[in-house]
Structure formats: structure tokens, C-alpha cells
VEXTOR-367704 format. One record per residue: residue in one letter; x, y, z of N, C-alpha, C in turn; residue number from 1; chain. Coordinates in pm, whole numbers, plus 32768, in hexadecimal, padded with zeros to 4 digits. Layout:
N
<atom resn="a" n_px="X" n_py="Y" n_pz="Z" ca_px="X" ca_py="Y" ca_pz="Z" c_px="X" c_py="Y" c_pz="Z" resi="NUM" chain="A"/>
...
END
This chain:
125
<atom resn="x" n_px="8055" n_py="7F8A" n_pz="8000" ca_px="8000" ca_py="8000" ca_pz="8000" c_px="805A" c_py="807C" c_pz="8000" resi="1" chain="A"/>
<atom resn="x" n_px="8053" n_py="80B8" n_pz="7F8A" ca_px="80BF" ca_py="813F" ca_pz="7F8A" c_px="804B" c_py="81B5" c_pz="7FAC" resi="2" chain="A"/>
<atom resn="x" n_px="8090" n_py="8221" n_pz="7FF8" ca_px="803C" ca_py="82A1" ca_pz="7FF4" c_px="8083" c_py="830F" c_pz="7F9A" resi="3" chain="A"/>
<atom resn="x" n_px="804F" n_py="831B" n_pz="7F49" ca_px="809A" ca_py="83BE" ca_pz="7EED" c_px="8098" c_py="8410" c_pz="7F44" resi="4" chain="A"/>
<atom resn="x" n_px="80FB" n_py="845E" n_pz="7F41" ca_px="8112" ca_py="84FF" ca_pz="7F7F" c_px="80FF" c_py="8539" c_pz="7F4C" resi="5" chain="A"/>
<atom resn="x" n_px="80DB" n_py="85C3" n_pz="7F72" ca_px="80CF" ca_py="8647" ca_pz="7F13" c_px="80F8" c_py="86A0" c_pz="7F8F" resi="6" chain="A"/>
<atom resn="x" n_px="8132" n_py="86E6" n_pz="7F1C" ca_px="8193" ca_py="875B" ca_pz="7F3A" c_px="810D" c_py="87DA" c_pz="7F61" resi="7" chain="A"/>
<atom resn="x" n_px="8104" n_py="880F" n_pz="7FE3" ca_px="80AC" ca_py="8832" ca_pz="8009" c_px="80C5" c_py="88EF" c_pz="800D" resi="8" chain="A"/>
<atom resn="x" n_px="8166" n_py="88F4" n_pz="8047" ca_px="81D7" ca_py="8984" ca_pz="8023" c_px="8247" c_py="8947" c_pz="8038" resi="9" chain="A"/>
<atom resn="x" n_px="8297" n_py="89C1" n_pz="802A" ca_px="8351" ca_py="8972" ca_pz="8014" c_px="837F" c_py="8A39" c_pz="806E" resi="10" chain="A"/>
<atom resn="x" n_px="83D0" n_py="8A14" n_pz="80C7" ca_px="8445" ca_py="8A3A" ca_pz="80DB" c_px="84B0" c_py="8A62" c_pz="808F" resi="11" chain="A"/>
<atom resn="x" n_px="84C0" n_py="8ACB" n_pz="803C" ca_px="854B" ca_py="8AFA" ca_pz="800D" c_px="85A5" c_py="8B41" c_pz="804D" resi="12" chain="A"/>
<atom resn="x" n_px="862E" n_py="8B67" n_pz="7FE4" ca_px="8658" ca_py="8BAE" ca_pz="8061" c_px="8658" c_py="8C4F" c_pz="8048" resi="13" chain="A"/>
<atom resn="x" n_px="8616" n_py="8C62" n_pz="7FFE" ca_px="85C5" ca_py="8CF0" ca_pz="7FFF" c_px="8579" c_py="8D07" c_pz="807C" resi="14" chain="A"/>
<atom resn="x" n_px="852D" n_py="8C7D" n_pz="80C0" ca_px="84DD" ca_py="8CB3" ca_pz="8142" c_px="8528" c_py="8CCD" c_pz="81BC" resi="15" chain="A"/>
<atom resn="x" n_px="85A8" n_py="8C94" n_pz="81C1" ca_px="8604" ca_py="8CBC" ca_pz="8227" c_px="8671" c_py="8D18" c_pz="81F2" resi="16" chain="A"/>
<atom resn="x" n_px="869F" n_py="8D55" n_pz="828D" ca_px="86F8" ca_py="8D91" ca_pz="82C6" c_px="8776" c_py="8D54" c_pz="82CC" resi="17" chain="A"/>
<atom resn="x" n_px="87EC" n_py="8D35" n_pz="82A3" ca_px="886C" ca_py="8CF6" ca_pz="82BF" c_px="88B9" c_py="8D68" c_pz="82CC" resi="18" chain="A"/>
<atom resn="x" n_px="88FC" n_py="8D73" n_pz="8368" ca_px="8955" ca_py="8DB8" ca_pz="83A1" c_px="89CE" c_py="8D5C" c_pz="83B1" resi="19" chain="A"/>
<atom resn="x" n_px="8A21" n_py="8D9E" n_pz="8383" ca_px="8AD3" ca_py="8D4D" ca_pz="8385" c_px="8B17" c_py="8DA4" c_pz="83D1" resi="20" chain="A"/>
<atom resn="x" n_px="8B5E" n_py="8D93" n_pz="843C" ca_px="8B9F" ca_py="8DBA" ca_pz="849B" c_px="8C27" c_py="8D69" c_pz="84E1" resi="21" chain="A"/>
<atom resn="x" n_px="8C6F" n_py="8D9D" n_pz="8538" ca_px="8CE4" ca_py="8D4E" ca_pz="852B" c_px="8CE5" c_py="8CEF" c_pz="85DE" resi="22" chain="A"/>
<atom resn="x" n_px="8CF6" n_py="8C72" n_pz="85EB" ca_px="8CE9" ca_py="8C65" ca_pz="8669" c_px="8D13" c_py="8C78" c_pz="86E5" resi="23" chain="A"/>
<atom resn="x" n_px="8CC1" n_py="8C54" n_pz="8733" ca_px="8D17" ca_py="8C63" ca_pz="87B8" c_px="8D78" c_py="8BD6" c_pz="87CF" resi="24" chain="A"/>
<atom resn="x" n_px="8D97" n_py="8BD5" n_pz="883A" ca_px="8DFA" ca_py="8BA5" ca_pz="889B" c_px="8E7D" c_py="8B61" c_pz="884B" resi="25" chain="A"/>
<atom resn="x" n_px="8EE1" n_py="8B0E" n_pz="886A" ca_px="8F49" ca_py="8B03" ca_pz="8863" c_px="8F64" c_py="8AC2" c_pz="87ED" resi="26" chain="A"/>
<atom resn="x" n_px="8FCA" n_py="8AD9" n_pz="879F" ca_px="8FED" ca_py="8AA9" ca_pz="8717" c_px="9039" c_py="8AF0" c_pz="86C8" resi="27" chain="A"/>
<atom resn="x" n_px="9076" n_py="8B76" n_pz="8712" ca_px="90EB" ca_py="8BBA" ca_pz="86BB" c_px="90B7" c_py="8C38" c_pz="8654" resi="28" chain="A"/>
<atom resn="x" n_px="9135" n_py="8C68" n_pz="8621" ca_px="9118" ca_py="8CB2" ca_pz="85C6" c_px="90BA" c_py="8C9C" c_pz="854C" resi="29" chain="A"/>
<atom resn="x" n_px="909D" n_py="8C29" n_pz="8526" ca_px="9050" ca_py="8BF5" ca_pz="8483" c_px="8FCA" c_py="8C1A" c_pz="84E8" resi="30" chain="A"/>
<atom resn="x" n_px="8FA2" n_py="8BD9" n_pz="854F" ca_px="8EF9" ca_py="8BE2" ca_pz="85B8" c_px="8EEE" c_py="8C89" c_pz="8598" resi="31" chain="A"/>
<atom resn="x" n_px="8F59" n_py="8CE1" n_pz="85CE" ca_px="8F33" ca_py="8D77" ca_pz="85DE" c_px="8F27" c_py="8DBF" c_pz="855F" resi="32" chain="A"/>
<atom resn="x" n_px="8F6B" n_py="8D91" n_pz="84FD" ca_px="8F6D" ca_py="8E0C" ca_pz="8489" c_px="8EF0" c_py="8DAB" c_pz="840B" resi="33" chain="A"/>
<atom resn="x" n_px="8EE8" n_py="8D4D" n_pz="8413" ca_px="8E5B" ca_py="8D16" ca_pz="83C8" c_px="8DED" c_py="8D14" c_pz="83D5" resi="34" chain="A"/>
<atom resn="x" n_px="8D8D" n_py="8D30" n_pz="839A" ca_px="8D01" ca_py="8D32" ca_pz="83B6" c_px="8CAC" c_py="8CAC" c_pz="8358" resi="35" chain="A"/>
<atom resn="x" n_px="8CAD" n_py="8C3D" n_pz="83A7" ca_px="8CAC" ca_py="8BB8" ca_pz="8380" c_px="8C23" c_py="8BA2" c_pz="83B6" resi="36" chain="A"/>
<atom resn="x" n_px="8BF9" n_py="8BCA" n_pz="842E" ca_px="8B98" ca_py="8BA4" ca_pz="849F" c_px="8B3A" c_py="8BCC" c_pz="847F" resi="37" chain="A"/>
<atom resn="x" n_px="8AC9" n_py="8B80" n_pz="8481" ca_px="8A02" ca_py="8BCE" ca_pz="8412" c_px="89B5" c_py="8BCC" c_pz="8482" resi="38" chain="A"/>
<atom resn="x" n_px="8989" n_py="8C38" n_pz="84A1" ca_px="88EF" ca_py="8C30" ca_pz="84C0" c_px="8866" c_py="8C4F" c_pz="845E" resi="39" chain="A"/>
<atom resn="x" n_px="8819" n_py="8BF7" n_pz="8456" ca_px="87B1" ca_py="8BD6" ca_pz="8402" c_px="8720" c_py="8BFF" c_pz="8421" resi="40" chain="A"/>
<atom resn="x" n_px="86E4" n_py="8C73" n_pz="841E" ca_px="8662" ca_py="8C83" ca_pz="8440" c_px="8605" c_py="8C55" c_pz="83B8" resi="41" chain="A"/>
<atom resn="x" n_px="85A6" n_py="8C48" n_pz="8413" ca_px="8527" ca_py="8C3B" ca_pz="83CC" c_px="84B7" c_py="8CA0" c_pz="8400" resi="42" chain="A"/>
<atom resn="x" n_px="8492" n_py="8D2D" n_pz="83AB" ca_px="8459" ca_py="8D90" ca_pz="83EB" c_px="83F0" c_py="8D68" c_pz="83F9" resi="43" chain="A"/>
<atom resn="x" n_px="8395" n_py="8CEC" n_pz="83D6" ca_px="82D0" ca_py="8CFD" ca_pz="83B8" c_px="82F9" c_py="8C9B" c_pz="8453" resi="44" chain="A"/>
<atom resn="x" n_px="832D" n_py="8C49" n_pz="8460" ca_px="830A" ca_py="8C0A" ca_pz="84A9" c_px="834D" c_py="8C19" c_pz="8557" resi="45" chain="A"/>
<atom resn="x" n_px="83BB" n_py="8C81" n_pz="855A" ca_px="8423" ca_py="8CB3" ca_pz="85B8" c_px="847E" c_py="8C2E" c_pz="85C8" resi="46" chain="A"/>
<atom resn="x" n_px="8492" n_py="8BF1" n_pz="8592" ca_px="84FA" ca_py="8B72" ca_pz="857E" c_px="8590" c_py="8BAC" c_pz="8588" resi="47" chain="A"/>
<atom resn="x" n_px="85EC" n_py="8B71" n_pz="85D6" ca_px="8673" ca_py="8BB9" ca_pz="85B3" c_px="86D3" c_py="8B15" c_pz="85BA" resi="48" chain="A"/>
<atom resn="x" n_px="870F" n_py="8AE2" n_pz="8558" ca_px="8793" ca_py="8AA9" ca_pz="858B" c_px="880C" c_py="8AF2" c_pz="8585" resi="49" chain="A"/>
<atom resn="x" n_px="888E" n_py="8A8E" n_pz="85B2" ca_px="8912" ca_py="8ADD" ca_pz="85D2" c_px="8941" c_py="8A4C" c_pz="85C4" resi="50" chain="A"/>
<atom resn="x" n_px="89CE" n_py="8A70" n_pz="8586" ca_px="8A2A" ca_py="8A2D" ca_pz="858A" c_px="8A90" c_py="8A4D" c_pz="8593" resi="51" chain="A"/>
<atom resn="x" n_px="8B0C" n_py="8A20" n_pz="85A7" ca_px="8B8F" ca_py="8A5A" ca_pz="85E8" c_px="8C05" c_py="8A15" c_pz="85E4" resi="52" chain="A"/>
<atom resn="x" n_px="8BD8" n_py="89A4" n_pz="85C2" ca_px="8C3C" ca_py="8915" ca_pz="8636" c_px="8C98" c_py="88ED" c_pz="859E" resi="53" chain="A"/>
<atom resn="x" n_px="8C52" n_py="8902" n_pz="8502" ca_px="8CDB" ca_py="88D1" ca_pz="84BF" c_px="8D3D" c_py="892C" c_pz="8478" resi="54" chain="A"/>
<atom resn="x" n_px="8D63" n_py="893E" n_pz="841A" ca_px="8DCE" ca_py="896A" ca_pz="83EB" c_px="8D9A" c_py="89E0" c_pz="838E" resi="55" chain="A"/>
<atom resn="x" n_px="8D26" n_py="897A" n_pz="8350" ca_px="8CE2" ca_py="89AA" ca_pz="82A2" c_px="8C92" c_py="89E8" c_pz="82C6" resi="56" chain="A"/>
<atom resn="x" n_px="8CA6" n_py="8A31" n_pz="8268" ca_px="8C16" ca_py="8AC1" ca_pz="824B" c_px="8B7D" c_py="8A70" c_pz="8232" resi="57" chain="A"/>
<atom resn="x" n_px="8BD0" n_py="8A21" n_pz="81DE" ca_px="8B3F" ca_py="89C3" ca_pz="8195" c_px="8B32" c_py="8938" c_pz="820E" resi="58" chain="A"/>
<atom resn="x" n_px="8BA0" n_py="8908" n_pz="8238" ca_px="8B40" ca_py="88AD" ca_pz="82B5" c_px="8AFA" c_py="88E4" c_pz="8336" resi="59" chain="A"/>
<atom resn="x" n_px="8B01" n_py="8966" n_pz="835F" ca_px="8AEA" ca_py="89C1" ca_pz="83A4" c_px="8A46" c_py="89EF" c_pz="837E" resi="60" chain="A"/>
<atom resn="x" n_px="8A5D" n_py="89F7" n_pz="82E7" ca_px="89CE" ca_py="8A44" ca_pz="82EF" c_px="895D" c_py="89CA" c_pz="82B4" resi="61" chain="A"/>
<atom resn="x" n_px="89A6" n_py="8948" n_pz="829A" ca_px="895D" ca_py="88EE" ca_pz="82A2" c_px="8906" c_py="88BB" c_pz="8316" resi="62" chain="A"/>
<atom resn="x" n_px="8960" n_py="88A5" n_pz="8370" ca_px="8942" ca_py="887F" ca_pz="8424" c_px="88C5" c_py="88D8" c_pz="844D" resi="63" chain="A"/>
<atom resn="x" n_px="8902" n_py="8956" n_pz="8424" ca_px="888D" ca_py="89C2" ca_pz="848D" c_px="883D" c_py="89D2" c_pz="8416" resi="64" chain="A"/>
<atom resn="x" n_px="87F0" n_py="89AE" n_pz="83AD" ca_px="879D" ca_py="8996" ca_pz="8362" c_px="8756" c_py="8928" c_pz="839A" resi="65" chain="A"/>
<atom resn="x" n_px="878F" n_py="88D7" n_pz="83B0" ca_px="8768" ca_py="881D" ca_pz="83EE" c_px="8726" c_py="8861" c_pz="8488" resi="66" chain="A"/>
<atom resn="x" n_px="8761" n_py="888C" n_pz="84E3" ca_px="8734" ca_py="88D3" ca_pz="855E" c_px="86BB" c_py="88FF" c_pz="8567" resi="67" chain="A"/>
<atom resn="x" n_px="86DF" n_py="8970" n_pz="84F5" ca_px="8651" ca_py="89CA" ca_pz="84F8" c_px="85E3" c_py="899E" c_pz="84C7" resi="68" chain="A"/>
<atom resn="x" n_px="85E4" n_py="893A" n_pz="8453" ca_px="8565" ca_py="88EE" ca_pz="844A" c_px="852E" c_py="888D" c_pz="849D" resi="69" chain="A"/>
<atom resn="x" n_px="8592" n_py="8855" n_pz="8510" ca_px="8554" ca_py="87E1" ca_pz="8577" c_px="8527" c_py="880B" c_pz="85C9" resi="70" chain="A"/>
<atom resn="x" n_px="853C" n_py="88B1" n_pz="85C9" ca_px="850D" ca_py="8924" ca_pz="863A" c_px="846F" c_py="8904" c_pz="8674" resi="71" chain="A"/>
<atom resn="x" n_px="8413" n_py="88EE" n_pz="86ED" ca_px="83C1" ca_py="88FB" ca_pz="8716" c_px="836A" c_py="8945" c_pz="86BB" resi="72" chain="A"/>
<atom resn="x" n_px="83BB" n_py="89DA" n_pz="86B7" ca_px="8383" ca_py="8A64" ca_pz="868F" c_px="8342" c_py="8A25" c_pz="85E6" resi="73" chain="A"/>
<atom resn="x" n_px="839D" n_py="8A0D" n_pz="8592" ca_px="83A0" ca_py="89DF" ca_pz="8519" c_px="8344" c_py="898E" c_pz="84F9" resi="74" chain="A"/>
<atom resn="x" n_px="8338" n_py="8900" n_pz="8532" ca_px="82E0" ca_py="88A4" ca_pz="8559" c_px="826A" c_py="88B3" c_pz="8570" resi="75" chain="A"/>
<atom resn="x" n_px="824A" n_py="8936" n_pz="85BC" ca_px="81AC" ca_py="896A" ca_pz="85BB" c_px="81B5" c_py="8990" c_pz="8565" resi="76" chain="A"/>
<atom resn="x" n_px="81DF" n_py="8A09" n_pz="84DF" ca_px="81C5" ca_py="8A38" ca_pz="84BD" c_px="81A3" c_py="89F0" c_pz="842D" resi="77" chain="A"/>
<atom resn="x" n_px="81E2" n_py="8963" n_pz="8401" ca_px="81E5" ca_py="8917" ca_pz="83A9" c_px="814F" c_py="88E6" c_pz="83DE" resi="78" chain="A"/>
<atom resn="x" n_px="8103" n_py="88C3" n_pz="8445" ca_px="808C" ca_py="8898" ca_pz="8431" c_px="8019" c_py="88D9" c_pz="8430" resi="79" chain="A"/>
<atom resn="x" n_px="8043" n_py="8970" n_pz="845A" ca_px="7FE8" ca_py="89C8" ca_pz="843A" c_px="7FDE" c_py="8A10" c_pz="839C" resi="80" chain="A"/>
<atom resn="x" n_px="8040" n_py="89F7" n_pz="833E" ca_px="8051" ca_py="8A25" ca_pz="82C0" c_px="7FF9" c_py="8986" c_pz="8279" resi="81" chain="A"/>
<atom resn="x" n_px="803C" n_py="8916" n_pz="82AB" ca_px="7FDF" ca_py="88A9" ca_pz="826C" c_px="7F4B" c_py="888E" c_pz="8273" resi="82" chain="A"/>
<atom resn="x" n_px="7F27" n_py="88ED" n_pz="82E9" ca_px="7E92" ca_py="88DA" ca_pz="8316" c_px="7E59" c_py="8923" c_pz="82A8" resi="83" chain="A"/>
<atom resn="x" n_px="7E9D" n_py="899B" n_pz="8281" ca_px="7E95" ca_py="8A24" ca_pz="8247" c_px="7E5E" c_py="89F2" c_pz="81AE" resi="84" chain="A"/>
<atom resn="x" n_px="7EBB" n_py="89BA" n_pz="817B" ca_px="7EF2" ca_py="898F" ca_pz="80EE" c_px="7E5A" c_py="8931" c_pz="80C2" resi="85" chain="A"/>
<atom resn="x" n_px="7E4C" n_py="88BB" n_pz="812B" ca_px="7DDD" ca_py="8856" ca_pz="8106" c_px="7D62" c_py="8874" c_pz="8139" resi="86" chain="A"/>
<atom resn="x" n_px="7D46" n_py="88F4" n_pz="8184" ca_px="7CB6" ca_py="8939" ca_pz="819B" c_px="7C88" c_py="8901" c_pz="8217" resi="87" chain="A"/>
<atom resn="x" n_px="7CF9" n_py="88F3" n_pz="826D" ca_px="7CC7" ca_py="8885" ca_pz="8306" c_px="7CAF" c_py="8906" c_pz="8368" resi="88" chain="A"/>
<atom resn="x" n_px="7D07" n_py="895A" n_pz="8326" ca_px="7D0C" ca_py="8A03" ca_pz="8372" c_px="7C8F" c_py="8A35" c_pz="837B" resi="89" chain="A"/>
<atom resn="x" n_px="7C64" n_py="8A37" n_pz="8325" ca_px="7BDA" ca_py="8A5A" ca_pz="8305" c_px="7B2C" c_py="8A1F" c_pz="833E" resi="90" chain="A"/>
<atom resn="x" n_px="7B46" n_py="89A2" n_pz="8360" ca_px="7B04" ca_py="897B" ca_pz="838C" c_px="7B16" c_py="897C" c_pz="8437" resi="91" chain="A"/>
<atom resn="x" n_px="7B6A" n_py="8982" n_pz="843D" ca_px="7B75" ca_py="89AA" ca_pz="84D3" c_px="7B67" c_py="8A10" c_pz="8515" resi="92" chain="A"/>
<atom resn="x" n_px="7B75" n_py="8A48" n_pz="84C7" ca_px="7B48" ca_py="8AE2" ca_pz="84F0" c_px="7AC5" c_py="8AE8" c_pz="84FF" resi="93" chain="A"/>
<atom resn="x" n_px="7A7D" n_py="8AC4" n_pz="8490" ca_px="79F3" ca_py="8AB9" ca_pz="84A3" c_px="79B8" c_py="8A78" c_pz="851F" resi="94" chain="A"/>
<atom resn="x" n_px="79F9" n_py="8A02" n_pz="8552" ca_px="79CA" ca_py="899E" ca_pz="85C4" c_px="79BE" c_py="8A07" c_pz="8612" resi="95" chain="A"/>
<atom resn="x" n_px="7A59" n_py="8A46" n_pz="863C" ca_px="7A4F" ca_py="8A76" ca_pz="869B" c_px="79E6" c_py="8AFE" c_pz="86B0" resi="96" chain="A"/>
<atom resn="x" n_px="79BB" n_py="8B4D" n_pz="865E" ca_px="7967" ca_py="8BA1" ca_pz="864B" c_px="78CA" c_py="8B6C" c_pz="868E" resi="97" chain="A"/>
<atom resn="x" n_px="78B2" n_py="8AE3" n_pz="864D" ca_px="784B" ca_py="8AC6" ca_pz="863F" c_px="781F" c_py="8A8E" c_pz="86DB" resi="98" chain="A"/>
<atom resn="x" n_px="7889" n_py="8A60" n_pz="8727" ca_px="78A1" ca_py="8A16" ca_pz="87A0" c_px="78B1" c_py="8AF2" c_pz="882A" resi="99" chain="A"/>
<atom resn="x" n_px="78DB" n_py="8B22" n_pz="87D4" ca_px="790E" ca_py="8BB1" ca_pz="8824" c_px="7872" c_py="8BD0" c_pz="884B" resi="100" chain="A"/>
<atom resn="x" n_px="77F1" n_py="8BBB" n_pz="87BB" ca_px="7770" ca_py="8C20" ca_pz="87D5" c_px="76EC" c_py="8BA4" c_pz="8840" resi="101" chain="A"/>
<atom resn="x" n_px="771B" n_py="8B4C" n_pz="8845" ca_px="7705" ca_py="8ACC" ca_pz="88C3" c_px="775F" c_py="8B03" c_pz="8943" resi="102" chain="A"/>
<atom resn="x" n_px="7780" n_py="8B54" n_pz="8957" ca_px="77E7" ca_py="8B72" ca_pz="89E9" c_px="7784" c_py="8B9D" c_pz="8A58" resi="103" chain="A"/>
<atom resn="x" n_px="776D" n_py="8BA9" n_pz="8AAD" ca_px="772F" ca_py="8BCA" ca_pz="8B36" c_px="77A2" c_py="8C3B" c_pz="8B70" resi="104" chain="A"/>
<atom resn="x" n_px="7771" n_py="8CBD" n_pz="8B6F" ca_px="77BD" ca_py="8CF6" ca_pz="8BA2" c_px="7782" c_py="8D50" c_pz="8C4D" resi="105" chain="A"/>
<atom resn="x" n_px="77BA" n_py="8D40" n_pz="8C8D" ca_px="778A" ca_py="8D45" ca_pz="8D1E" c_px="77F3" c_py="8DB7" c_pz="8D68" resi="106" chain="A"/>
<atom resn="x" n_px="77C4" n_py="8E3A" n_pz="8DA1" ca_px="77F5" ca_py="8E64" ca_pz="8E01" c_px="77C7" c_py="8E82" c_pz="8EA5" resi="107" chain="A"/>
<atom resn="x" n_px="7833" n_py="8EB3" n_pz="8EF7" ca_px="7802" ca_py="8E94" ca_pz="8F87" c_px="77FA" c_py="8EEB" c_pz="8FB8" resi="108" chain="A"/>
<atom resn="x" n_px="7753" n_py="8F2D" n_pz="8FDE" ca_px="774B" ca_py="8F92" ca_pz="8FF8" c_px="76FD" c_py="8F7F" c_pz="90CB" resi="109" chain="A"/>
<atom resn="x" n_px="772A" n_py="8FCE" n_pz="90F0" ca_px="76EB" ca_py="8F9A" ca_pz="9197" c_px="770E" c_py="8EF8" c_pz="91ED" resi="110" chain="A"/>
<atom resn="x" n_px="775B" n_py="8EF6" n_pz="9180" ca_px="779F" ca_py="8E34" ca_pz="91B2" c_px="7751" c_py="8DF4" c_pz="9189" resi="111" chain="A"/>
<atom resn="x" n_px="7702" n_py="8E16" n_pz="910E" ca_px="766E" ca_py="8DAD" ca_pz="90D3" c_px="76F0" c_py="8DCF" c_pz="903B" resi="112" chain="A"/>
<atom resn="x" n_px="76AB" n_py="8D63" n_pz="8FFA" ca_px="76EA" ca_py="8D41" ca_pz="8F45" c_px="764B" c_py="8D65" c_pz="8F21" resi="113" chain="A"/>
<atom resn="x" n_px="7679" n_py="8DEC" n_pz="8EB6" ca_px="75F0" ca_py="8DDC" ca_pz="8E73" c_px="7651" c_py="8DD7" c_pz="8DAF" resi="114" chain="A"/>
<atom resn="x" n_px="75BA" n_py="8DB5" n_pz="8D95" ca_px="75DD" ca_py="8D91" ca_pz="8D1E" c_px="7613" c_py="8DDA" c_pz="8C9A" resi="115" chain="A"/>
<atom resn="x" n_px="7601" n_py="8E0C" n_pz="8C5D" ca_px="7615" ca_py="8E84" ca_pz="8BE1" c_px="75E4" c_py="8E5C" c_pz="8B90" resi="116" chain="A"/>
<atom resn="x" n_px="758F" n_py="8EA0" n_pz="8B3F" ca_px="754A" ca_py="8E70" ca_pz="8AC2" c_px="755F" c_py="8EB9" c_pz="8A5A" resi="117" chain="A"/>
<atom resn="x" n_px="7583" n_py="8F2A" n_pz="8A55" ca_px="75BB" ca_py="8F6D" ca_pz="89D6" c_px="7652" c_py="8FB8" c_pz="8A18" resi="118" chain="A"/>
<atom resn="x" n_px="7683" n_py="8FF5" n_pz="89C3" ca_px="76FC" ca_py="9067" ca_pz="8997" c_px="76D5" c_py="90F5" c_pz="89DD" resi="119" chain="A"/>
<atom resn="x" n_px="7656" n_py="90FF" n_pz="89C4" ca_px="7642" ca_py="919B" ca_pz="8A39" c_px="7672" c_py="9187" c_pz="8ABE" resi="120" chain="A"/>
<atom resn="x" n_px="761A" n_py="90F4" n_pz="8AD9" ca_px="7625" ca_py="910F" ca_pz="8B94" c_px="769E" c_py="90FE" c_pz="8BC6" resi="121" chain="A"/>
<atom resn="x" n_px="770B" n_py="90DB" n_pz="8B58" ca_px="7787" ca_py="90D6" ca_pz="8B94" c_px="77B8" c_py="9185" c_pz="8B9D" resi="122" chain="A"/>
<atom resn="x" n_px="77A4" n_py="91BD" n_pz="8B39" ca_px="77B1" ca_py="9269" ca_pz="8B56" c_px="774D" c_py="92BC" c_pz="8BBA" resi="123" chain="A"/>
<atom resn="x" n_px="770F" n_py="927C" n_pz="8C09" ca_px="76C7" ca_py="92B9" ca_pz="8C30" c_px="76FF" c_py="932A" c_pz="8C9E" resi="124" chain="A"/>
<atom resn="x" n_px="7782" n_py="9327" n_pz="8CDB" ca_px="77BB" ca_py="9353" ca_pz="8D49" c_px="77B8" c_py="93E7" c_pz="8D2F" resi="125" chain="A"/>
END
């Protein structure tokens, strides 16, 4: 049983930020005067990796590419763009709308809960 994929959006690297900078801690003159070390944002989703630890510009900004997509941050934001893409967004919104005008809304007035039935009596003060 195979499932086809479909490409739902794609990530380029037009959507990120790659900052090259030179690293910290110990490793000599080549560590201080190179700027080898990537940090990788992803602005829609606040995603950031970093890498530091090899030599290469390009294994550097590979790693913190790899980072920033395993990111928590990233991770939501990949299932909220997929919800988006296949119209799951959409329907949920609606639920929740439809589930919001079913709400019981109650305030406590004299140490009694009274009820609210419209939008005025909440302005009423």
C-alpha cells in the first residue's frame, strides 16, 4: 500500500535569514578571523538554528538549517501551514466559532453567578 505525497509548500532559501559570523571559544587564529559559523532564521515561523562546531561555511550552515527545521517553533509552524494548504484551517475555525456562540457566559455579581445573555449587559457598568 503506497501513499503519494504532495508537496503541500516548500521552504527556500529566499524565506530565511543566514547570518555568518566568526566563532567563539578556542581554536586560534583561523576560529577568530573567519566567518564560517551560520545562524539560520526562519522569520514566519521565529525558528533560529546555529552552528559553530565545524570548520565549513557549508557544513555549518547545513547543521543549523537541520536545527532550525527540527525546531519545536518550526514544527508548529509546518502543521499550521499544512492545515492551511489542505483547508483543515478552515474548518476549524469554523468549529470553533460555531462551539464559541454555544458558550454560557456567567458573571459574579453579590457572590451570586448570573448569567449574560447578550453583549450590552456586559457594558452595562
Amino acid at each position: 500500500m503506497s501513499t503519494k505525497k504532495e508537496k503541500l509548500f516548500s521552504v527556500t532559501k529566499k524565506d530565511l535569514i543566514l547570518d555568518y559570523f566568526s566563532g567563539t571559544g578556542a581554536g586560534g587564529q583561523h576560529r577568530n578571523k573567519c566567518q564560517n559559523s551560520c545562524r539560520c532564521k526562519h522569520p514566519a515561523s521565529g525558528a533560529i538554528g546555529v552552528c559553530q562546531e565545524g570548520r565549513s561555511k557549508a557544513q555549518n550552515t547545513r547543521v543549523a538549517f537541520r536545527r532550525m527545521v527540527n525546531s519545536d517553533e518550526f514544527q508548529r509552524w509546518v502543521r499550521i501551514e499544512a492545515s492551511r494548504a489542505t483547508g483543515e484551517l478552515e474548518d476549524i475555525k469554523k468549529k470553533v466559532e460555531t462551539e464559541a456562540e454555544k458558550a454560557r457566559v456567567e458573571i459574579r455579581e453579590n457572590g451570586k453567578w448570573t448569567k449574560i445573555e447578550s453583549d450590552e449587559e456586559l457594558n452595562d457598568d
